[in-house]
PyMOL Python script that loads the backbone (N, CA, C, O; Angstrom):
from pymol import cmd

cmd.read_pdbstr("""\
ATOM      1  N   UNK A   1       8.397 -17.438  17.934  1.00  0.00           N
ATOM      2  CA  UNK A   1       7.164 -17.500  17.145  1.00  0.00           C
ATOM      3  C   UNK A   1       7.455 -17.141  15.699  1.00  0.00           C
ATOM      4  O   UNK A   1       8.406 -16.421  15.395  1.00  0.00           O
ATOM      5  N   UNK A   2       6.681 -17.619  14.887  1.00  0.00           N
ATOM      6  CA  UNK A   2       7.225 -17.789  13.796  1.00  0.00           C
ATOM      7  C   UNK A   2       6.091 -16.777  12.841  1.00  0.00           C
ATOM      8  O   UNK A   2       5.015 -17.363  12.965  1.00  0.00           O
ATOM      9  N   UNK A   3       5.894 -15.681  12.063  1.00  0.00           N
ATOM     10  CA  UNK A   3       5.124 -14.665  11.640  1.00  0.00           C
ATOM     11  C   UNK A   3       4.729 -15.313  10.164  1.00  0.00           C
ATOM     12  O   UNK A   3       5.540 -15.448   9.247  1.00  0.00           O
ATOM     13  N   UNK A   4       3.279 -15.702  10.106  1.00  0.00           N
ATOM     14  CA  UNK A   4       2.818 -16.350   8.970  1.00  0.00           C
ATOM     15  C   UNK A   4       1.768 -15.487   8.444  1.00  0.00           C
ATOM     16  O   UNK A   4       0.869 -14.930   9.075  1.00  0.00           O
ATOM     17  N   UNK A   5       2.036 -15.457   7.088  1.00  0.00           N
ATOM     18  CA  UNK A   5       1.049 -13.846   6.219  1.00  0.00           C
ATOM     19  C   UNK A   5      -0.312 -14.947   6.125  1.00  0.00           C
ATOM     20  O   UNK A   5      -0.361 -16.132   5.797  1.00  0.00           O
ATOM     21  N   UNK A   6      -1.248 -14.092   6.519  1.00  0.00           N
ATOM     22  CA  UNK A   6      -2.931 -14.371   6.514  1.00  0.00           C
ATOM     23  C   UNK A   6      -2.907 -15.384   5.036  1.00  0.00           C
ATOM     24  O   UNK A   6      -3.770 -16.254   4.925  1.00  0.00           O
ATOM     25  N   UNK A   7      -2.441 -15.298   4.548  1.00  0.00           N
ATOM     26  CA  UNK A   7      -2.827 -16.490   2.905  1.00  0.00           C
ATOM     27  C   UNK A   7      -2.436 -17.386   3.426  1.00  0.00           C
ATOM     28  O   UNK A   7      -3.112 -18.414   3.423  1.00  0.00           O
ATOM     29  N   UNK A   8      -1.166 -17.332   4.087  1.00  0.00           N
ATOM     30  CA  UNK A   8      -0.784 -18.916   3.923  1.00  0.00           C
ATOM     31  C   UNK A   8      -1.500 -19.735   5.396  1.00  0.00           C
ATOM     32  O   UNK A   8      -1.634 -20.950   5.545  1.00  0.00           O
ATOM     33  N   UNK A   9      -1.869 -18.686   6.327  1.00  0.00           N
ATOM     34  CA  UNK A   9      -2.718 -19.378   7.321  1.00  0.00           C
ATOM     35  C   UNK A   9      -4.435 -20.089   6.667  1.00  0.00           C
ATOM     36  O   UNK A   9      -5.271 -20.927   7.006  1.00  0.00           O
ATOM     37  N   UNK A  10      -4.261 -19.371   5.871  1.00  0.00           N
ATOM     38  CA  UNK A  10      -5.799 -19.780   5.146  1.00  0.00           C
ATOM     39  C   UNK A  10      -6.306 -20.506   4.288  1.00  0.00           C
ATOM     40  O   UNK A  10      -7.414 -20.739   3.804  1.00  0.00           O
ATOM     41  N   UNK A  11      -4.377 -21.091   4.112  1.00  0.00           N
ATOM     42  CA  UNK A  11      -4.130 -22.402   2.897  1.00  0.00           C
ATOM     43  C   UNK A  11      -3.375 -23.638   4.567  1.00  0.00           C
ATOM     44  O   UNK A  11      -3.074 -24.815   4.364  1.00  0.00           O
ATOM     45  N   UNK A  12      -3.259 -23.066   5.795  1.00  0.00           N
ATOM     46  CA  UNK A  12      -2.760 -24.042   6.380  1.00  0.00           C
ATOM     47  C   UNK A  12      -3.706 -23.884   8.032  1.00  0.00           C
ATOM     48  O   UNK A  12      -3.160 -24.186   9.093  1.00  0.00           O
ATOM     49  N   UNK A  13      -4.887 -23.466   7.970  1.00  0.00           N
ATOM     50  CA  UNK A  13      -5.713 -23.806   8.933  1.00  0.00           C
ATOM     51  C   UNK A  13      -5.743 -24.756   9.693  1.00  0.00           C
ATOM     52  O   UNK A  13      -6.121 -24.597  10.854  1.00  0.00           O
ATOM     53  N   UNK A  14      -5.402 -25.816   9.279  1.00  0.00           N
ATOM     54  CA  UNK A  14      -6.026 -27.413  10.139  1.00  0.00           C
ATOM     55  C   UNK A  14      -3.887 -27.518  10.882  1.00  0.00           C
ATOM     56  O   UNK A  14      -3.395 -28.288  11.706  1.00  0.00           O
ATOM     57  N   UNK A  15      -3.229 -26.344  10.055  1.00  0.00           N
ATOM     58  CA  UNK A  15      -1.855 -26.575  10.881  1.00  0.00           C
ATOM     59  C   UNK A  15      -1.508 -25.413  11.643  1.00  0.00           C
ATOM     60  O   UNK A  15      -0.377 -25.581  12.098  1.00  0.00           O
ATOM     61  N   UNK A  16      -2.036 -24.196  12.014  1.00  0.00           N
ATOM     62  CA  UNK A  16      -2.052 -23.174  12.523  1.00  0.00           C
ATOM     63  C   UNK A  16      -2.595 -22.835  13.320  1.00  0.00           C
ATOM     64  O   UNK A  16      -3.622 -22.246  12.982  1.00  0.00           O
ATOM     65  N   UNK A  17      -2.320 -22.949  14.977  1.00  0.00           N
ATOM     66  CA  UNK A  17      -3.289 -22.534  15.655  1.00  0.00           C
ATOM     67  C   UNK A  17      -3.806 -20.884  15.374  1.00  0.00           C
ATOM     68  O   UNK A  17      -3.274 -19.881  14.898  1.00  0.00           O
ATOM     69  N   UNK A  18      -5.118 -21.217  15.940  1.00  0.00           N
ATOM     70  CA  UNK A  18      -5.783 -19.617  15.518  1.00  0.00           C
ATOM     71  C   UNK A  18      -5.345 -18.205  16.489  1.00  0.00           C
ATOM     72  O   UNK A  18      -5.512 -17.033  16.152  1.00  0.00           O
ATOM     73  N   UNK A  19      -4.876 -18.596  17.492  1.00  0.00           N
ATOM     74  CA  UNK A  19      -4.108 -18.020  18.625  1.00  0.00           C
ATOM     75  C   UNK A  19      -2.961 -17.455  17.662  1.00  0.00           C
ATOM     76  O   UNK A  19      -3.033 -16.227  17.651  1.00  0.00           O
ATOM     77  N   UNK A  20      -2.073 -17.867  16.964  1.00  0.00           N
ATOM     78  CA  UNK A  20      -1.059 -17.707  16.961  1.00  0.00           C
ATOM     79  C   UNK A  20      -1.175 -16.434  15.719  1.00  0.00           C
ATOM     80  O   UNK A  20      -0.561 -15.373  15.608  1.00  0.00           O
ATOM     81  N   UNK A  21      -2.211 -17.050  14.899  1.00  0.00           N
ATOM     82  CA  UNK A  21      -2.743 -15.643  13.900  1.00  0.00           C
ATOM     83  C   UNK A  21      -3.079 -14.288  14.291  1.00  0.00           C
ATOM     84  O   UNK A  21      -2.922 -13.204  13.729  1.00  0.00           O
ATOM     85  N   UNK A  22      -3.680 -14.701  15.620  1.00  0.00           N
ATOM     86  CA  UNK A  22      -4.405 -13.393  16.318  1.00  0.00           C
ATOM     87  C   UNK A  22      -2.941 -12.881  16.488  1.00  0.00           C
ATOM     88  O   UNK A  22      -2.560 -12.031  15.683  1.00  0.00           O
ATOM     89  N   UNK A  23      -2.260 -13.224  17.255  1.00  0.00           N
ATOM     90  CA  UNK A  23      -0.722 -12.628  17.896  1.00  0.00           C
ATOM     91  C   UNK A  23      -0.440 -11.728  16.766  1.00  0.00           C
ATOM     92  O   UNK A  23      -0.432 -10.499  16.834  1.00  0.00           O
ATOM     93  N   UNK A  24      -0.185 -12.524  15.603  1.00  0.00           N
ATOM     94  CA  UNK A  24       0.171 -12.352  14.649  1.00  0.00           C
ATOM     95  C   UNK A  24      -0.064 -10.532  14.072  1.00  0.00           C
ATOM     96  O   UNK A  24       0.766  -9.633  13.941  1.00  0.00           O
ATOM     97  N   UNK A  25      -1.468 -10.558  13.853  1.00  0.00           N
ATOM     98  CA  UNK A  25      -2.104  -9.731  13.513  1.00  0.00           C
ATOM     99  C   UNK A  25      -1.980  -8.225  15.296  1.00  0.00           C
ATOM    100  O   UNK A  25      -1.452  -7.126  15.466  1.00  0.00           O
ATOM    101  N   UNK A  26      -2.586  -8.915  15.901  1.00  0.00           N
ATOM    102  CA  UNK A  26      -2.038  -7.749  16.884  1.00  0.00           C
ATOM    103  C   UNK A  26      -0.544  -7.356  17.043  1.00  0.00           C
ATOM    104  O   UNK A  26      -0.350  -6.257  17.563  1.00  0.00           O
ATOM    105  N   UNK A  27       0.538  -8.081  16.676  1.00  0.00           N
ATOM    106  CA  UNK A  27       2.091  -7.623  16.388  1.00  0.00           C
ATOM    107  C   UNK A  27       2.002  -6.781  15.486  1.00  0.00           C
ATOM    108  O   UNK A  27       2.135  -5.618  15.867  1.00  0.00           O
ATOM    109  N   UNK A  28       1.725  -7.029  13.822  1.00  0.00           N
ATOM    110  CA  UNK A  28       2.013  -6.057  12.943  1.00  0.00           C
ATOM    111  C   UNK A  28       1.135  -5.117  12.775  1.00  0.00           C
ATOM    112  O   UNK A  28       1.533  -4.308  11.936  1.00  0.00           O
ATOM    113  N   UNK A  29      -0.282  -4.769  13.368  1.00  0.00           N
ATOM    114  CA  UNK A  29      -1.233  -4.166  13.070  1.00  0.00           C
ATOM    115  C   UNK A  29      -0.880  -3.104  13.156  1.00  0.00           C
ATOM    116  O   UNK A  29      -1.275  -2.328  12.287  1.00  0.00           O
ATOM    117  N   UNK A  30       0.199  -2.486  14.450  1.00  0.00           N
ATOM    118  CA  UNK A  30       0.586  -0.981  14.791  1.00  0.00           C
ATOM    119  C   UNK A  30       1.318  -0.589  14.142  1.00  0.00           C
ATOM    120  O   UNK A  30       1.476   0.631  14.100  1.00  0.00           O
ATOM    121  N   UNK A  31       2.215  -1.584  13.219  1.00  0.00           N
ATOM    122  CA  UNK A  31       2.993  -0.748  12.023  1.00  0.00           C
ATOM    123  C   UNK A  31       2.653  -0.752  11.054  1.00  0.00           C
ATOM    124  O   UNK A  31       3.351  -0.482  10.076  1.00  0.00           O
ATOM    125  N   UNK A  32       1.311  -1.105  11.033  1.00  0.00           N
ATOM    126  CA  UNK A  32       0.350  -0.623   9.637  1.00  0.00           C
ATOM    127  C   UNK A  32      -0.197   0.238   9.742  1.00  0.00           C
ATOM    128  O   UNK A  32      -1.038   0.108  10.631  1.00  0.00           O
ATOM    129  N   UNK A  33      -0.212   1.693   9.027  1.00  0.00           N
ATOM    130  CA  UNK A  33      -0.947   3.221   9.579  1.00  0.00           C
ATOM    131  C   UNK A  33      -2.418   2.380   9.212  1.00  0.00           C
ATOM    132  O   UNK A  33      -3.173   2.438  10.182  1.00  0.00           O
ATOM    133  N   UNK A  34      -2.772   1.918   8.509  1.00  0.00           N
ATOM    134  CA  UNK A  34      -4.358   0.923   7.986  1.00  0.00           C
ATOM    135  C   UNK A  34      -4.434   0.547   8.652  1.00  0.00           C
ATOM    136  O   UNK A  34      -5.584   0.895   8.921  1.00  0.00           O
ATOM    137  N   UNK A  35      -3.995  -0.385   9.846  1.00  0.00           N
ATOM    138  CA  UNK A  35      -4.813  -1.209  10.606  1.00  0.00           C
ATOM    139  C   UNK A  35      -4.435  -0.178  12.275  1.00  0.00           C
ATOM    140  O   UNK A  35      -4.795  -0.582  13.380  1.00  0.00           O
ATOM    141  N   UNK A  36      -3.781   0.942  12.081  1.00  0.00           N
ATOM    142  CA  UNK A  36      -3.884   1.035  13.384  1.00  0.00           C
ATOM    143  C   UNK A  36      -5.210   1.753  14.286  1.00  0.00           C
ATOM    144  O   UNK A  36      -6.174   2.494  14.091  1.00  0.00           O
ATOM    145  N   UNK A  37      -4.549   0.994  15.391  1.00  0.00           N
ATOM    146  CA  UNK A  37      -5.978   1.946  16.083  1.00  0.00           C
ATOM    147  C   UNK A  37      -6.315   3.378  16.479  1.00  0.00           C
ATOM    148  O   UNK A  37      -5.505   4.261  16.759  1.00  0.00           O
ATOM    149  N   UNK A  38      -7.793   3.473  16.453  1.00  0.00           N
ATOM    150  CA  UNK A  38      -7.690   5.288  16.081  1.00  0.00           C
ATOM    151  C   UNK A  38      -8.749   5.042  17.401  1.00  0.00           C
ATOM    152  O   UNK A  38      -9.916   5.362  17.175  1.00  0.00           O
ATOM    153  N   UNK A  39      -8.359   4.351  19.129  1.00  0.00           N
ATOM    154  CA  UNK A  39      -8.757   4.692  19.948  1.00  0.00           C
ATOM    155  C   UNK A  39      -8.064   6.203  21.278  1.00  0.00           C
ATOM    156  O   UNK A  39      -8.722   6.495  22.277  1.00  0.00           O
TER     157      UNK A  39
END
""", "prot")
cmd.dss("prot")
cmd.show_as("cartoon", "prot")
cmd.util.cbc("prot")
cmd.orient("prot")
């Protein structure tokens, strides 16, 4: 899988499945202290 930064999914929508963003975002989210979860 190939890790594409949120801009360029948002300049290549109609070529990106939206699945693959989500992945995306749940992969790096935990090594962001900002996006991690505070469950």
């Amino acid at each position: 899988m190939v890790c594409i930064p949120p801009v360029m999914f948002l300049r290549h929508q109609s070529c990106v499945p939206f699945w693959s963003y989500c992945l995306y975002i749940l992969w790096i989210a935990p090594t962001l202290p900002q996006f991690s979860p505070h469950m």
